[in-house]
N, C-alpha and C positions, 0 to 999 in steps of 0.2 A: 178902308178905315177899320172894320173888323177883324184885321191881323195887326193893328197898329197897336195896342195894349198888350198882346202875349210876346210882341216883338220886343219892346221896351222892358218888359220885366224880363226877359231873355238874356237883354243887352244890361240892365243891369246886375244882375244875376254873374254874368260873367266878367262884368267890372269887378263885382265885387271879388270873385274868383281871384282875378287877377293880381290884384291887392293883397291876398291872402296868401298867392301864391309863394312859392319860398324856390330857390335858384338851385339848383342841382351840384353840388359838392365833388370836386374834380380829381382824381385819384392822378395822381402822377410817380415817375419812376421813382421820383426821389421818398416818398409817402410810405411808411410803415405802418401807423394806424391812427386814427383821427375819430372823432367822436362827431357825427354828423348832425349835430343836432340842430342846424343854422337851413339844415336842408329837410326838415321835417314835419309834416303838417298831420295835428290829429284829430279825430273828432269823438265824441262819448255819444255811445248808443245804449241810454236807461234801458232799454226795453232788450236791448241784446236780441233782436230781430233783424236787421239789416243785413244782405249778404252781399257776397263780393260781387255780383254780377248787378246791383242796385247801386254803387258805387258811382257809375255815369251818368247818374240821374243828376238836373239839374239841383235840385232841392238838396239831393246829400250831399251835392260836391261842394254847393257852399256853405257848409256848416263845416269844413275842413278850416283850420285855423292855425297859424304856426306856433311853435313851441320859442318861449320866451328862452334866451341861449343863457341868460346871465341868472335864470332859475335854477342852472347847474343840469344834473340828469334827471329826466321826465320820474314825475311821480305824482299817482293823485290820489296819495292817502288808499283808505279802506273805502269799499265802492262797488256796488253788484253791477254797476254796468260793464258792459263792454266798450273796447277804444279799440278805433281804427286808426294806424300809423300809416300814412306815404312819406318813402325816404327816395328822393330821386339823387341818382348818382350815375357820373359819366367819367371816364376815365381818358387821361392819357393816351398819346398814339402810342408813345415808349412804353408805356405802363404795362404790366402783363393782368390779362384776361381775367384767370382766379383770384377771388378776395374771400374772405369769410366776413359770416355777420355776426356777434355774440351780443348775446342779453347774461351781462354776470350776475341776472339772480335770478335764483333758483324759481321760488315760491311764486311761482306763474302757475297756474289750474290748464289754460288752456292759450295755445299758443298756434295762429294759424299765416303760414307764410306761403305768399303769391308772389311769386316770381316770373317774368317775361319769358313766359316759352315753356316753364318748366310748370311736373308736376307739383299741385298743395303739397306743402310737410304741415301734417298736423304734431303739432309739440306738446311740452306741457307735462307738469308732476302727476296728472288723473289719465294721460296718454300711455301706452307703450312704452317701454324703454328702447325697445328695438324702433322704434320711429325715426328716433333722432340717428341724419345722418354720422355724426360723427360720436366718438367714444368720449365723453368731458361732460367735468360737472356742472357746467353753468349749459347755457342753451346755445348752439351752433350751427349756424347754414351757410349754404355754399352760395356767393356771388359770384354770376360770370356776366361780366359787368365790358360795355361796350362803349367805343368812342365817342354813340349818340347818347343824348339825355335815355333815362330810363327809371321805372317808377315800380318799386317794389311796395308792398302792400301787408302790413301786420294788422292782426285780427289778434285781441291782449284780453282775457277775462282770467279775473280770482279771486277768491273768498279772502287774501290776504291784503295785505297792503299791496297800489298796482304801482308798482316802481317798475319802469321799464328802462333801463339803462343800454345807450346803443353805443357799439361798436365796431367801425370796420377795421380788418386786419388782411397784410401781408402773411399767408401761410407763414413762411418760414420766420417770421418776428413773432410771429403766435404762439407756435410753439417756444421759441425761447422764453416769452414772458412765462407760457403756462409754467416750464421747468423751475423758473427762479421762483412762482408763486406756490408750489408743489413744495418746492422747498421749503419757503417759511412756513407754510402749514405741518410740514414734518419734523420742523422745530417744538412749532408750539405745541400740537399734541405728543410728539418725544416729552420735553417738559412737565408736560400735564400728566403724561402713564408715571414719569416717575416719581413725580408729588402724590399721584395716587397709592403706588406701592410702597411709597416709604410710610406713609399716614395709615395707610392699612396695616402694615405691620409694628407699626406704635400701636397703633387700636388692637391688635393682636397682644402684644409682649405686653404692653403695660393694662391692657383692658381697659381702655378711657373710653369713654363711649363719645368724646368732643372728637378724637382722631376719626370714628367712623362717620360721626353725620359730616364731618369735613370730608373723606371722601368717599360719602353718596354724593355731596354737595360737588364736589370736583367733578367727576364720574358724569354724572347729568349734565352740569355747565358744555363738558367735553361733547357728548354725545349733542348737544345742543348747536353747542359749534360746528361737527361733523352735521347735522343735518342743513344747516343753512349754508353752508360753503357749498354741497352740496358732495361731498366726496360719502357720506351716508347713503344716498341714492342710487349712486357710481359702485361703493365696493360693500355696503352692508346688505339692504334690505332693495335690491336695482329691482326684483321681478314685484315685488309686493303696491304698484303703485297706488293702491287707497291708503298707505300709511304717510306718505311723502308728504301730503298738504298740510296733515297737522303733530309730522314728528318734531320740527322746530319747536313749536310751541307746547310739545306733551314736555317734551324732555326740560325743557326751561320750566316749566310750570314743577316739576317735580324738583327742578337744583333751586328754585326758589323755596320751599314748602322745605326741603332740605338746611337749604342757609340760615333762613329763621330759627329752626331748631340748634342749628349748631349757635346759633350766634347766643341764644337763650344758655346753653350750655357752656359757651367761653365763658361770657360774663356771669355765670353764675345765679342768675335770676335774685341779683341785690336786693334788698328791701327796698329800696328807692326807686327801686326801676321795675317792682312786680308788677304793677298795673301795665307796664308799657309789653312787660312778656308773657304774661296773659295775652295781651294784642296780638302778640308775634302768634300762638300755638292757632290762634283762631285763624289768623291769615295764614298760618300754613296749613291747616285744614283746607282753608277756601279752594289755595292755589293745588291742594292733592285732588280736590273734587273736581276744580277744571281738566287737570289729567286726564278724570275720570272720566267725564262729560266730553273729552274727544279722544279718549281711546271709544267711545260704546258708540260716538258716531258714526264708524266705520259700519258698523252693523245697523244702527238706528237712522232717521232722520233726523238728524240734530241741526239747530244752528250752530255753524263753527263761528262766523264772521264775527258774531257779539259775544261770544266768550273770547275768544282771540282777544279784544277791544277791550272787554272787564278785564282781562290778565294784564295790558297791556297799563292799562290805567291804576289796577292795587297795588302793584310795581312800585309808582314812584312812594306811596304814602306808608309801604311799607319797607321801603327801604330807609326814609326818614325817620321811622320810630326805631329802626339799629340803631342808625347814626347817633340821635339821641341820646339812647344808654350807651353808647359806648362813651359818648361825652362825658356821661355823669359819673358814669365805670371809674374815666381816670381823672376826671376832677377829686371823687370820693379816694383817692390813692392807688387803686387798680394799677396798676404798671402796663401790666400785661397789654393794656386797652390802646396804648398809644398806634402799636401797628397796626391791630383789627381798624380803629378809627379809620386813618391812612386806607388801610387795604378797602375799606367797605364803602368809603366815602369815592375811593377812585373807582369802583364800580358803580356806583350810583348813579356815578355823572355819564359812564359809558352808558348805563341802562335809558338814563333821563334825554341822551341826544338820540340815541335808536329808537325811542318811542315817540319825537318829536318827527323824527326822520320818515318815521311810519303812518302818524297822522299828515303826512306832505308839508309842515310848518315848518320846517329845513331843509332848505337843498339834500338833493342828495348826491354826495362824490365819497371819496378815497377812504374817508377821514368817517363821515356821517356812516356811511357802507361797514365799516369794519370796527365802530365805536366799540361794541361792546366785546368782541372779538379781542382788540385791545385791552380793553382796560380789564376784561377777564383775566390774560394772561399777569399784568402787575398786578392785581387783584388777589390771584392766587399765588405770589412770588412773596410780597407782602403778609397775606395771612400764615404761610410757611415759615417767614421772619415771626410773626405773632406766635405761632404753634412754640418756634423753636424759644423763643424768648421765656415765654408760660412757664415751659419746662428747666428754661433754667433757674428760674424766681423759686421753682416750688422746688428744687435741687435744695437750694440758697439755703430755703429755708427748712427741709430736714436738715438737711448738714448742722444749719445752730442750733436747733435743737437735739443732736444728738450732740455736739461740745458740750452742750450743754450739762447733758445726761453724766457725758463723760468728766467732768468737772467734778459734780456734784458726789462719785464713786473715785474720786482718785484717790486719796486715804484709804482707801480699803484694797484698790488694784496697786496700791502700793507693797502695804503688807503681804501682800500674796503672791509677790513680784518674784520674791527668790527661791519660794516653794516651786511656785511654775515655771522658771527657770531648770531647775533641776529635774523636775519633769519634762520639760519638753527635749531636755538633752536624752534624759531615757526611753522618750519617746523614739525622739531618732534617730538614735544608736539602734533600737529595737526595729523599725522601720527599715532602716538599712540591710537591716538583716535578714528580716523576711522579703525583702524586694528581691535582695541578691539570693534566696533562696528560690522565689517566686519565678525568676530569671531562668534559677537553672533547669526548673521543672519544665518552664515552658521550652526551652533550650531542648532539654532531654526527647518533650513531648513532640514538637518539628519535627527531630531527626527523623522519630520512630513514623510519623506521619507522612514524610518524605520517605523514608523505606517503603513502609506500606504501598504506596501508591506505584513506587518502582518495579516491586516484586507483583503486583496486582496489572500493570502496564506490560511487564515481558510476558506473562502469563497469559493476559487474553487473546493474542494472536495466536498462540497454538492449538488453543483451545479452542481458538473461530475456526483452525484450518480440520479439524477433528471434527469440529461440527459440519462443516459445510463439505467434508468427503462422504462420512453417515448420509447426510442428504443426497448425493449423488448414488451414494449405494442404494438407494430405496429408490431412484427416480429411475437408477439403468435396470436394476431388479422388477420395475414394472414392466419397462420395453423389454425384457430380452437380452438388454445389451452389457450384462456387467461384468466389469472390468476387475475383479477383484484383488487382483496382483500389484495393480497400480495404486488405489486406492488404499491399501492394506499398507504396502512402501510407503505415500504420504503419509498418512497417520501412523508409521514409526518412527517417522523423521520428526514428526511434530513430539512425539511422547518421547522420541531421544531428548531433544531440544526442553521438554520440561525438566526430563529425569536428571539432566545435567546441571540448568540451573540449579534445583532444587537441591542437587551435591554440591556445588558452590557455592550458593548464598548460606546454605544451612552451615557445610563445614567450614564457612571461613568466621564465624559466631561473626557478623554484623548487625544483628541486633544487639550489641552490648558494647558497638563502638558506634563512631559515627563516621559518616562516609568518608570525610575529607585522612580518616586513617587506610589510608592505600599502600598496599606494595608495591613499591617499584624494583624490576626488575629486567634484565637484558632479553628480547624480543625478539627472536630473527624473522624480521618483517618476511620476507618472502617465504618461510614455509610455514608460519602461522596466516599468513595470506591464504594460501593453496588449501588448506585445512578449512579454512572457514567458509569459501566459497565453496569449496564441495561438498559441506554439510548442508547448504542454503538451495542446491539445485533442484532437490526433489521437492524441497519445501515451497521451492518455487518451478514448480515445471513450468507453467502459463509463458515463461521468462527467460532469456536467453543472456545469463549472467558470465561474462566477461573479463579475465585479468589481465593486464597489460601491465610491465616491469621491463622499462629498456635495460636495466644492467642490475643484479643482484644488488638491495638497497643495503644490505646488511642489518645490523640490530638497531632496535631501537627501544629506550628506559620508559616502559610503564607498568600498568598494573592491566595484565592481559582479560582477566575477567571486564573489567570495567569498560575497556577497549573493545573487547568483543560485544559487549551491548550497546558498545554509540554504532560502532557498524553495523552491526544487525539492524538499528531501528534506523538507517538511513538507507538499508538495503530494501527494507519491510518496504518504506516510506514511497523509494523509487517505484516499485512494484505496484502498489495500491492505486497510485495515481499516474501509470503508465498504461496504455492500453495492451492487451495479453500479445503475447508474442513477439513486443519491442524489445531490445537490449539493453541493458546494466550496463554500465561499461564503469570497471571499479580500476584506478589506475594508480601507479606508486607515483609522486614528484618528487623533488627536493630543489632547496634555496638556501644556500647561506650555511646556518648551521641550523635547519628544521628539515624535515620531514613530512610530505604530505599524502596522506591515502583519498582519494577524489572518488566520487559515487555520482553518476552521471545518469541522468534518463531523459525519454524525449518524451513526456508527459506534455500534461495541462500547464507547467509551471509557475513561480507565482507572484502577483500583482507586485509592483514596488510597494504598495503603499502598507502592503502585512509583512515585508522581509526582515523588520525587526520583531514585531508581534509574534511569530510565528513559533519564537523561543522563549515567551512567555509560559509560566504553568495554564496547562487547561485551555490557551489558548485554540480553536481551531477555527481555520476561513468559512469552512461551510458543515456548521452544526450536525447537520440534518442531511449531509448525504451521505452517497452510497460508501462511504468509507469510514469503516465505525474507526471510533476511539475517542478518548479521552483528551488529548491535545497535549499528551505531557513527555513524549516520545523527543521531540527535538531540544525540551529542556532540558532531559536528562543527559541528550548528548552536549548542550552546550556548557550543563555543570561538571560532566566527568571532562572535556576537553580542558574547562579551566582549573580541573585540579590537578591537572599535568603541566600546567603551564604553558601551554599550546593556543593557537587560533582555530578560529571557524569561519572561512569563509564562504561565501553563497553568489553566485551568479546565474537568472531565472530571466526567462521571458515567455510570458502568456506565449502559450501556442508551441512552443520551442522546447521546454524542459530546463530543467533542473540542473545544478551541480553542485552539491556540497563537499566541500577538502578541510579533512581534519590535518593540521599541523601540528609535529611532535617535536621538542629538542630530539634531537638527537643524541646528547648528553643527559645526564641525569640531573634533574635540577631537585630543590626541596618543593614538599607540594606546598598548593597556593590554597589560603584560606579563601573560603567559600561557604 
């Protein structure tokens, strides 16, 4: 008889259980994701004491309770307690193993998952980042989910609203959805950066101070959104977890306190509606101070949960006192007001279902989840329409007031009509003629500047090779070992090689033409060949320079000065970027009726992606190495080639070397403007 009473409360105890109980949700092959809420029992721990190993206790298991399914996804409001979830799930003989578990919202504090067999994941926006098994913005665990029934165990606290939204997923469906949901979020913030850029640079050009609180006001909204999707978390502020809890609501508390101001500024703070925008500056004070009071909580003890709750609740009554003036805006004639209305009113009602949705007095799904998300984005599509509309009313209206102006001067712009006529003819005729004077200056000025830089181009390589023999003189003169014979030949070859330009450029007076006036002249390629390469040998010992001519090419029409400096700098070029002791190999072609002279080396040669660049002025691939110049060396050969009328072609591969083949008529053609 004295075991007869704890037996009875045992047995009811586990009736009631049973009753309670909910039936374990069955995954099968055919199953891609399901929302198990039919198989979910939860219980609320005020005291946030209870642990998981207390859970078999007769007394806590029957306070476990099932979740009403036609409530839509679990949520219970704002709430310092904790909740315990049991979701049992069994799966399929066909069915595969791995499943995922997701809670798509963020604003969880603290997130503790028991699973059969496996280690706790502790979760959660006040957690780790690196806790959570998987990379995503919402909350993810791994089910490995078995034929028998099986009873997984969520442990849900937060200072926010505790919406707990469950989801099982097939991997590979998961990822698909994530992709298509990544997507529309890269829409909407695309959309949103570029209403912010364009409104910033109205608030720039025109100096409107409405285009900027529009976007601070955009800017916030946005970063608002990124925090509660959770992609803020993920790719902004992932390591910083004590900002996570209350970046949601700093950033909306700031695009609120923001909106008011700008909406004060659309409308213009009418006479009829000052009291109501007096209202607006004070509520957007409040909503800057809330800001304020959970940025300093990070550092302070602050309550968030009741400021959270007061932002949530001055929302609706100040979003009504817009609504209002904007009524009156365009009752009173306002034009402009009709979109703002529209735009402001369809955010209201996104703010007014997310707030309902947050106290738990609406379901929460698709629609309640993403309300204000929504209607942000018409919200600010709309108020763009309003922006843009504004601006054209207040066009409209300079415009008739300048007909106006113009009206009221037309007798007088009449009279004055044929004076200024006659002037402006003199004008320009006189215009013309300093342009075309203007033209020819700058014409004249080019040429000399293109000289300059050619005679400054042929110039510095002899004078690099004069300097760098001097250095060698001093460095053998230290050791013992100087060579002065050799050394001495270089640098006469170099001062040859000046002294002759310097008799060429000067005597042919090219400063007083411009380059495209060339001599042409009959060539005999083959002993002007033989001459040039043996002036280049000493200047290049390091180099074992090469002529090859299967059959005497005969003559060929140009102007030999100019020719001898496109080869010399593709000679220079081969060398610089050859390693010492490689071969030149400088060869005659022909095709047709041209002539080709080809300069070959087994260099570094060069990338596809510079072989047009490379005959740019000033162009050069790598600034800053070991081979000085200026970059203006393959231009000058690609301007003297085309004012012969000739091609340039070029065939290079990293690692392999180089080949550039200049192409000459063989005929004398007129030269080609350049």
């Amino acid at each position: 008889m004295k075991n007869l009473i704890p037996n009875l409360i045992f047995l009811g105890l586990a009736l009631f259980g049973s009753i309670n109980s909910s039936a374990a949700a069955t995954l099968d092959l055919g199953t891609t994701q399901i929302k198990p809420m039919d198989s979910v029992q939860f219980m609320e721990d005020p005291s946030g004491q209870i642990q998981y190993s207390d859970l078999d206790r007769a007394d806590i298991a029957s306070r476990f309770q099932p979740w009403l399914v036609e409530r839509g996804d679990m949520n219970f409001g704002y709430s310092n307690s904790a909740y315990w979830l049991k979701i049992k799930l069994k799966r399929a003989a066909q069915a595969p193993a791995r499943w995922l578990l997701e809670i798509p919202f963020l604003l969880l504090d603290e997130i503790d998952f028991y699973a059969p067999g496996q280690a706790v994941l502790h979760l959660g926006t006040t957690r780790p980042a690196s806790n959570a098994p998987y990379f995503h913005r919402f909350h993810l665990m791994p089910l490995d989910l078995s034929t028998e029934e099986q009873t997984f165990v969520l442990r849900v606290r937060t200072s926010h609203s505790t919406t707990i939204p469950l989801q099982v997923w097939q991997p590979d469906a998961f990822g698909n959805q994530s992709q298509k949901q990544f997507i529309l979020q890269a829409l909407y913030f695309g959309g949103l950066i570029a209403l912010l850029i364009y409104n910033l640079f109205l608030a720039v050009s025109l100096r409107d101070a409405r285009f900027l609180f529009y976007s601070l006001f955009v800017s916030h909204i946005g970063m608002g959104m990124l925090a509660g999707n959770g992609l803020g978390h993920l790719f902004v502020w992932r390591e910083w977890n004590a900002f996570e809890p209350i970046a949601q609501s700093f950033f909306l508390s700031l695009a609120t306190g923001f909106g008011l101001l700008f909406s004060n500024r659309f409308l213009q703070m009418r006479r009829e509606t000052s009291k109501m925008a007096r209202f607006n500056e004070w509520a957007a004070a409040v909503f800057f101070g809330i800001a304020a009071w959970l940025l300093a909580s990070l550092w302070l003890d602050l309550d968030r949960q009741s400021v959270v709750v007061i932002f949530s609740l001055v929302c609706i009554p100040a979003g009504l006192t817009v609504l209002t003036m904007a009524w009156r805006a365009w009752r009173h004639g306002y034009k402009a007001a009709r979109f703002f209305l529209l735009a402001w009113g369809v955010l209201w009602i996104g703010a007014f279902v997310a707030v309902l949705r947050g106290f738990g007095w609406l379901p929460t799904n698709g629609y309640t989840s993403y309300s204000l998300q929504i209607s942000s984005a018409a919200e600010m599509l709309l108020l763009a329409l309003s922006l843009a509309d504004l601006i054209h009313t207040e066009r409209q209206e300079r415009e008739n007031a300048q007909a106006m102006a113009l009206s009221s001067h037309q007798r007088m712009l009449e009279s004055l009509r044929l004076s200024e006529e006659r002037l402006e003819i003199a004008v320009q005729q006189r215009t013309r003629e300093l342009e075309q004077s203007l033209n020819n200056e700058k014409q004249t000025l080019t040429q000399y500047v293109r000289f300059g830089a050619l005679i400054s181009h042929e110039f510095r390589n002899p004078l690099g090779i004069v300097e760098s023999q001097i250095s060698l003189m001093r460095k053998e003169a230290d050791l013992g070992t100087l060579n002065v014979t050799k050394r001495l030949d270089v640098i006469a070859s170099a001062t040859q090689r000046l002294l002759s330009m310097f008799e060429k450029w000067l005597r042919s007076d090219r400063l007083n033409k411009s380059l495209q006036d060339f001599r042409l002249q009959p060539i005999p390629l083959a002993a002007w060949l033989r001459e040039l390469i043996d002036s280049q040998m000493s200047y290049h010992a390091n180099h074992q320079l090469t002529l090859h001519m299967a059959t005497d090419p005969g003559e060929i029409w140009g102007d030999d000065n100019l020719l001898e400096i496109a080869l010399i700098n593709l000679i220079d070029n081969a060398c610089n970027y050859s390693k010492q002791g490689s071969q030149i190999h400088i060869d005659v072609r022909s095709q047709a009726s041209m002539i080709g002279i080809a300069v070959t080396d087994h260099g570094c040669g060069i990338a596809a992606e510079h072989q047009t660049s490379i005959f740019e002025d000033y162009f050069r691939i790598a600034p800053e190495g070991r081979v000085r110049g200026m970059g203006l060396g393959l231009a000058f050969v690609r301007r003297i080639v085309d004012m012969h009328q000739g091609q340039l072609d070029l065939v290079s591969n990293i690692g392999v070397g180089s080949c550039f083949c200049i192409w000459l008529p063989s005929q004398p053609k007129t030269a080609a403007q350049t």
